[in-house]
Backbone bond lengths (Angstrom), bond angles and torsions (degrees), N, CA, C in turn:
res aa  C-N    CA-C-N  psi(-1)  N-CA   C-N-CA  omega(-1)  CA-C   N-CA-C  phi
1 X - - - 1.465 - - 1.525 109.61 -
2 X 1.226 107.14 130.29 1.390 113.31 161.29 1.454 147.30 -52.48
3 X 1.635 123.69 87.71 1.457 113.54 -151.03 1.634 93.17 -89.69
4 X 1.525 88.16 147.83 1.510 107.96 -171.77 1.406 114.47 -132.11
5 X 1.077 147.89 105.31 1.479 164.80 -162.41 1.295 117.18 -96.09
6 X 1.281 134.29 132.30 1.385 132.45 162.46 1.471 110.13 -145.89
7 X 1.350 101.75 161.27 1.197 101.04 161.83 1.744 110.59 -163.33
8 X 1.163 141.81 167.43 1.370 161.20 -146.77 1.593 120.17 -122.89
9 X 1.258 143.28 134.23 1.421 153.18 141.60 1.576 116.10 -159.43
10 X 1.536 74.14 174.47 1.905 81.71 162.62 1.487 110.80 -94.16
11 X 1.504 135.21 -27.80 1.165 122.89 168.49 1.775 119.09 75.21
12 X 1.525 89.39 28.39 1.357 125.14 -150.59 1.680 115.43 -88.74
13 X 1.714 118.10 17.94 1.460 95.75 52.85 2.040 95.39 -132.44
14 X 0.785 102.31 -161.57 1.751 120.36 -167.92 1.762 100.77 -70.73
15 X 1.379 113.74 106.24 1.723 88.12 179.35 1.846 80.46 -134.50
16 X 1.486 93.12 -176.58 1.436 118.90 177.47 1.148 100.44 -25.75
17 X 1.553 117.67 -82.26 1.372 108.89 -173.47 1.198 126.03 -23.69
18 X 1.707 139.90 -24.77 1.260 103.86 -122.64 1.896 66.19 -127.58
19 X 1.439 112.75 -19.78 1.258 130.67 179.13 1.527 102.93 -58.57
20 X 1.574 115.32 -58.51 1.445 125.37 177.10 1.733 108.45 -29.91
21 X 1.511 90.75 -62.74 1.744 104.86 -171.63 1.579 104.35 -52.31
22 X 1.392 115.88 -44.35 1.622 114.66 -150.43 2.027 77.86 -78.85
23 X 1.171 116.47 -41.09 1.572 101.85 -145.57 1.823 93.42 -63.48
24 X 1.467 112.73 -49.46 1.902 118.95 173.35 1.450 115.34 -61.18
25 X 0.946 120.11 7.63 1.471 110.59 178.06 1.896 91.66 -110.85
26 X 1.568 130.70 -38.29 1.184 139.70 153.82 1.641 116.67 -36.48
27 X 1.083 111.43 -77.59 1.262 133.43 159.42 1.803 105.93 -16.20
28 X 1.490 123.42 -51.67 1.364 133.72 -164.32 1.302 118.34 -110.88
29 X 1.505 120.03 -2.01 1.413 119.46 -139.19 1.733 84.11 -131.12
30 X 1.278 118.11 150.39 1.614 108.45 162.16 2.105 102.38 -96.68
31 X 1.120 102.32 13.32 1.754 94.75 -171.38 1.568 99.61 -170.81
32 X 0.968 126.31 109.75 1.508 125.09 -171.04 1.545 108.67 -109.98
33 X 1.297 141.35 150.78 1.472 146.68 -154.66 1.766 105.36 -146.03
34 X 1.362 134.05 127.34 0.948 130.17 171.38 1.447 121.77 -134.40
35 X 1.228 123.89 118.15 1.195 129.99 -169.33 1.407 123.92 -85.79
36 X 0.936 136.88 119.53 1.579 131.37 -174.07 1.377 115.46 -136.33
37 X 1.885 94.30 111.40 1.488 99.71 -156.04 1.505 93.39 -104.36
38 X 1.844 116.52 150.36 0.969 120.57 163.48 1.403 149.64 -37.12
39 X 1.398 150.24 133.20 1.095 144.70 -160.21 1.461 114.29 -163.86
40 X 1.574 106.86 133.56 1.350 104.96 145.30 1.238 158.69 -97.05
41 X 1.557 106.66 53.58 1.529 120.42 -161.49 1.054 98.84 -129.80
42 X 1.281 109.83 45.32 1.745 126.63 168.77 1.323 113.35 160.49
43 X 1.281 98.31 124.26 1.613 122.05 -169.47 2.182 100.34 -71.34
44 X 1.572 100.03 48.97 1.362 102.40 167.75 1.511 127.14 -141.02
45 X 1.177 109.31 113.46 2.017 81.84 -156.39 1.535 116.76 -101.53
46 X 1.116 73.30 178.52 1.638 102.68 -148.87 1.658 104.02 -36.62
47 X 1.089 125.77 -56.94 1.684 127.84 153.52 2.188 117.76 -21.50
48 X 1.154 106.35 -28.26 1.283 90.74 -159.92 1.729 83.14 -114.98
49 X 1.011 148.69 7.64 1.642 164.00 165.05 1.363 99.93 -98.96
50 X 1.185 124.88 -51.95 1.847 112.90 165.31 1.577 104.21 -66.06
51 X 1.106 153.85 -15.95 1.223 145.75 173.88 1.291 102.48 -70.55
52 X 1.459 135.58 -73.91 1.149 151.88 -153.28 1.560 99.49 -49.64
53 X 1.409 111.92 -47.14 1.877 105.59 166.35 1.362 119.41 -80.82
54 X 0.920 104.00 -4.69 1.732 105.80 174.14 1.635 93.80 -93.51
55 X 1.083 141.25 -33.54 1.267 125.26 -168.38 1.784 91.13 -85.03
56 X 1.245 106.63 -62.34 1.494 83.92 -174.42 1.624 123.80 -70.07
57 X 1.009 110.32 -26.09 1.665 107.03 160.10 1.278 135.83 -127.01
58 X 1.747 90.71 84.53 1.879 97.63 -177.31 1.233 109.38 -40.30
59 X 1.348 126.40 -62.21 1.664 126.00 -168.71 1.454 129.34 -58.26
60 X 1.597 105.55 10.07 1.695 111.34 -166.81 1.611 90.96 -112.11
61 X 1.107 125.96 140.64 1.414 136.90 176.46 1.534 116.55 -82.61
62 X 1.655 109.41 116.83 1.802 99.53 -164.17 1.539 95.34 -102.81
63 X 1.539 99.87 153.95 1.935 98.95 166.34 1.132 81.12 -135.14
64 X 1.293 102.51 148.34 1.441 125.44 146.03 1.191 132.84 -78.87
65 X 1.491 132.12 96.07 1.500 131.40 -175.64 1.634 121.45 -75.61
66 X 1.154 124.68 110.78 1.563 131.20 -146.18 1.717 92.36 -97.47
67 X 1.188 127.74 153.66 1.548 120.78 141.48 1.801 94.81 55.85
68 X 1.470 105.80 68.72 1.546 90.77 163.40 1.259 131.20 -101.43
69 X 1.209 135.99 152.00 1.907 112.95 165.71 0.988 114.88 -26.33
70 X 1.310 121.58 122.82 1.424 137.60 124.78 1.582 125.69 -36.59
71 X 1.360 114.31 -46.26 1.271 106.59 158.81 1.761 140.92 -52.98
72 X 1.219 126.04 91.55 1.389 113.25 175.37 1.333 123.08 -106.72
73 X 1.181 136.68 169.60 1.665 137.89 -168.41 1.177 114.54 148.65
74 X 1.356 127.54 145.04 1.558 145.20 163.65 1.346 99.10 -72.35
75 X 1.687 151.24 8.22 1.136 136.27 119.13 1.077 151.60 -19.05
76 X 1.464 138.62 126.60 1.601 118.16 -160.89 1.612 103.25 -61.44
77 X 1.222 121.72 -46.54 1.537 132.99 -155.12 1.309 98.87 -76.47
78 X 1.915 130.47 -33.68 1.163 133.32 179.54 2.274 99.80 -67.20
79 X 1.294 95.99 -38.05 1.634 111.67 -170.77 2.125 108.51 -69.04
80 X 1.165 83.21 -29.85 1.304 86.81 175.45 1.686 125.14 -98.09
81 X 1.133 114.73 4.17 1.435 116.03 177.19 1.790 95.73 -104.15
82 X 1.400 94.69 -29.54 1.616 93.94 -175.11 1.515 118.27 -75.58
83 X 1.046 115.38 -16.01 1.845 128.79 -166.22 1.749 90.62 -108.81
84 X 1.111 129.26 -47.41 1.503 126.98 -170.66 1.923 98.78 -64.08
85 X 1.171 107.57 -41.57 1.680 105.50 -179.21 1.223 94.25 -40.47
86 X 1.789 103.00 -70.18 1.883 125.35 -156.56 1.251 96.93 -59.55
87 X 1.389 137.89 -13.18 1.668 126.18 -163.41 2.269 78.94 -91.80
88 X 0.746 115.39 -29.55 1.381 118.27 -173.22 0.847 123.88 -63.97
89 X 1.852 120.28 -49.19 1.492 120.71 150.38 1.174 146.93 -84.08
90 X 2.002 96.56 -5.13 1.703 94.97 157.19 1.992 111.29 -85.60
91 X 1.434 112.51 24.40 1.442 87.98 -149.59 1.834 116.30 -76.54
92 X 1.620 109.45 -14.05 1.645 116.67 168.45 2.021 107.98 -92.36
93 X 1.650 97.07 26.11 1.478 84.81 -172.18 1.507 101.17 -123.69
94 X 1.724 127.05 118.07 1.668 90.19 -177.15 1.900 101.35 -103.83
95 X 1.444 85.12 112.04 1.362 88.77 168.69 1.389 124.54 -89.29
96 X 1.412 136.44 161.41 1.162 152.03 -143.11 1.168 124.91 -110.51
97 X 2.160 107.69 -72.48 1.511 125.42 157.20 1.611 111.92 -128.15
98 X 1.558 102.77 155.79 1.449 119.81 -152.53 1.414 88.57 -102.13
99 X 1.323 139.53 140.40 1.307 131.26 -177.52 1.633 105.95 -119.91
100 X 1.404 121.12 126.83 1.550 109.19 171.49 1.503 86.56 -157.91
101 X 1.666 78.89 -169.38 1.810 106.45 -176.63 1.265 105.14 -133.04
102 X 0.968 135.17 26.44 1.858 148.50 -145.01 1.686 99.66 -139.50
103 X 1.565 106.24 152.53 1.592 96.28 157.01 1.507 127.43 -95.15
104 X 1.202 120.92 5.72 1.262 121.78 167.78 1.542 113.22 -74.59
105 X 1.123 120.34 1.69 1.251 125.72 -167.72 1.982 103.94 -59.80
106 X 1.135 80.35 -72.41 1.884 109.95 153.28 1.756 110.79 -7.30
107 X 1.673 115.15 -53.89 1.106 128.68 159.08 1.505 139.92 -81.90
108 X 1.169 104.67 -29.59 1.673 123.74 166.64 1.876 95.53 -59.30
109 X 1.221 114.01 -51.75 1.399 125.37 -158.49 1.996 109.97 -81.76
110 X 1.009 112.29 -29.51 1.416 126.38 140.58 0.986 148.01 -16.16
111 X 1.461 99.59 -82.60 1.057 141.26 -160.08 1.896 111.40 -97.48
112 X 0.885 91.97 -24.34 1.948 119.92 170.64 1.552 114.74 -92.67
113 X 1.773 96.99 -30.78 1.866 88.86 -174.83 0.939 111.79 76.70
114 X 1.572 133.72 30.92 1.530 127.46 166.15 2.031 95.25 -132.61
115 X 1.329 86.46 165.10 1.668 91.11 159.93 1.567 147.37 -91.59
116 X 1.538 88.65 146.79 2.060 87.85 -151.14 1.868 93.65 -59.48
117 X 0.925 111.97 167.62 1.643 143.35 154.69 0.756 126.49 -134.89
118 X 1.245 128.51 109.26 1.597 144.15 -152.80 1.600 98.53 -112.93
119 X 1.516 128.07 107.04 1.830 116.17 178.32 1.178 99.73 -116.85
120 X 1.561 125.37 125.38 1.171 112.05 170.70 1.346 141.97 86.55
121 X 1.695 109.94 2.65 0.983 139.49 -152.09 2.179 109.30 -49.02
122 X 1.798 105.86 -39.92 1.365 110.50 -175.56 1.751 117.18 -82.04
123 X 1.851 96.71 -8.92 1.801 101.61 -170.62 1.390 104.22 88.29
124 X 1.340 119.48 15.24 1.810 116.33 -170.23 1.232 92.05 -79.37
125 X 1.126 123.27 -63.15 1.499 105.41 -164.75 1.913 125.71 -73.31
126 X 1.320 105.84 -29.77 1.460 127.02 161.40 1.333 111.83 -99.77
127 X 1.123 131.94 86.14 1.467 95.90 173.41 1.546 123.38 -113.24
128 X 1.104 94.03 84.66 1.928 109.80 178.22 1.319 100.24 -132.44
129 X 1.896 111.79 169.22 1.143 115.47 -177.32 1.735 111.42 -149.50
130 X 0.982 132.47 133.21 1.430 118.08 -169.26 1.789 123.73 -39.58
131 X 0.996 102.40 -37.24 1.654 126.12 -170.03 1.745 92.34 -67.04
132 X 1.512 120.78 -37.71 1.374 103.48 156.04 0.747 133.01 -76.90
133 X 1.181 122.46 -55.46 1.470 109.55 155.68 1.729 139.30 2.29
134 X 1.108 73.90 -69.23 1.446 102.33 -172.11 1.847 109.01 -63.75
135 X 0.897 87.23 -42.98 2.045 116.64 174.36 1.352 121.11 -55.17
136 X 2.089 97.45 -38.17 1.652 98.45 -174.95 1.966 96.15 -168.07
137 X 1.383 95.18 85.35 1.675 101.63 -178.64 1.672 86.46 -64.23
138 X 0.865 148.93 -78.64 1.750 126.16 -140.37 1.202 107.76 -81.53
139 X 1.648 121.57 -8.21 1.690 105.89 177.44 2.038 91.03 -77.12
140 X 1.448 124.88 -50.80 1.161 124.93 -179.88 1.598 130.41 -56.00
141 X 1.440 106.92 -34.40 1.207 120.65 -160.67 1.544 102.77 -36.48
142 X 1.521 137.73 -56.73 1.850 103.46 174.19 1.783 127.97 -57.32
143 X 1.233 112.57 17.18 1.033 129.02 170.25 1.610 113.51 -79.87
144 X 1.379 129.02 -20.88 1.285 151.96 -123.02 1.460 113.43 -148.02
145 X 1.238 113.85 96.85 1.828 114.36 166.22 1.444 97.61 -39.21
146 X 1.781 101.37 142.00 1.017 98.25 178.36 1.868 120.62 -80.13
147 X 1.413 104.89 -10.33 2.024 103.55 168.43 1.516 114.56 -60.18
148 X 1.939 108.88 -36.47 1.236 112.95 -160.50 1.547 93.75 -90.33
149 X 1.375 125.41 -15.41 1.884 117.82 154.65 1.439 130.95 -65.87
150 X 1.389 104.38 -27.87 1.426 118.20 -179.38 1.869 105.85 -76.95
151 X 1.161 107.54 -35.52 1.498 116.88 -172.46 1.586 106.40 -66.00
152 X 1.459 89.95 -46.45 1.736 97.83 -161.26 1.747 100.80 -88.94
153 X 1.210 127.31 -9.04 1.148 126.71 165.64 1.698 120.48 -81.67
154 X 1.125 113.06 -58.12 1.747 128.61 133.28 1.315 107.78 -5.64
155 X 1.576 130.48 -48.87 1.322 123.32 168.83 1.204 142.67 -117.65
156 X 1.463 110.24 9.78 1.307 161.73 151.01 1.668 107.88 -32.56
């Protein structure tokens, strides 16, 4: 059987961490899928954040997630508007395992009918997070491909 991997962010912006996840889910997966849903918590859109994994990983399959809930929460009703979108854009894809570092993962993976993958779950091995990022590009910046530093400095 064909194992198939995905996993979801804004990538807001793209750092190690998020590299860690994409490279082990590669590593395990015969076909890996990455979703990158729109956001405004960075003046970069969503087009030029799907590049940045396409440049570093031709072989990983990018979507662009358009118009996502606004609603988020570890709520069932917050859990279910959020997984019914994603059941929408995996729906010609049969994926396998759900890859994150989050605890909703647990629910994405559920709720999809594939199995969770949990990478990284404490930040031990990565331990950065976009929101720093975002907070302090030159205290982080080796945190940071250097295209996705040039971009975000570029708009900086």
């Amino acid at each position: 059987m064909n194992k198939v991997g995905f996993t979801i962010g804004k990538f807001a912006p793209l750092h190690k961490g998020h590299q860690y996840l994409i490279e082990t889910a590669q590593k395990e997966m015969d076909e890996v899928y990455v979703i990158v849903y729109e956001t405004d918590l960075i003046d970069i859109p969503v087009e030029k954040r799907a590049e940045w994994i396409n440049k570093l990983y031709p072989d990983v399959n990018v979507i662009i997630a358009r118009n996502p809930p606004k609603q988020y929460g570890m709520d069932e009703k917050s859990i279910k508007i959020q997984t019914d979108y994603l059941k929408n854009i995996m729906k010609d894809i049969k994926g396998t395992h759900f890859f994150s570092s989050e605890e909703y993962g647990k629910y994405v993976a559920r709720d999809l009918k594939v199995e969770n993958r949990i990478v990284d779950y404490k930040r031990e091995k990565v331990p950065i997070s976009a929101t720093k990022v975002r907070a302090d590009l030159k205290l982080y910046a080796n945190f940071v491909d250097e295209i996705v530093y040039r971009d975000i400095k570029n708009i900086s």
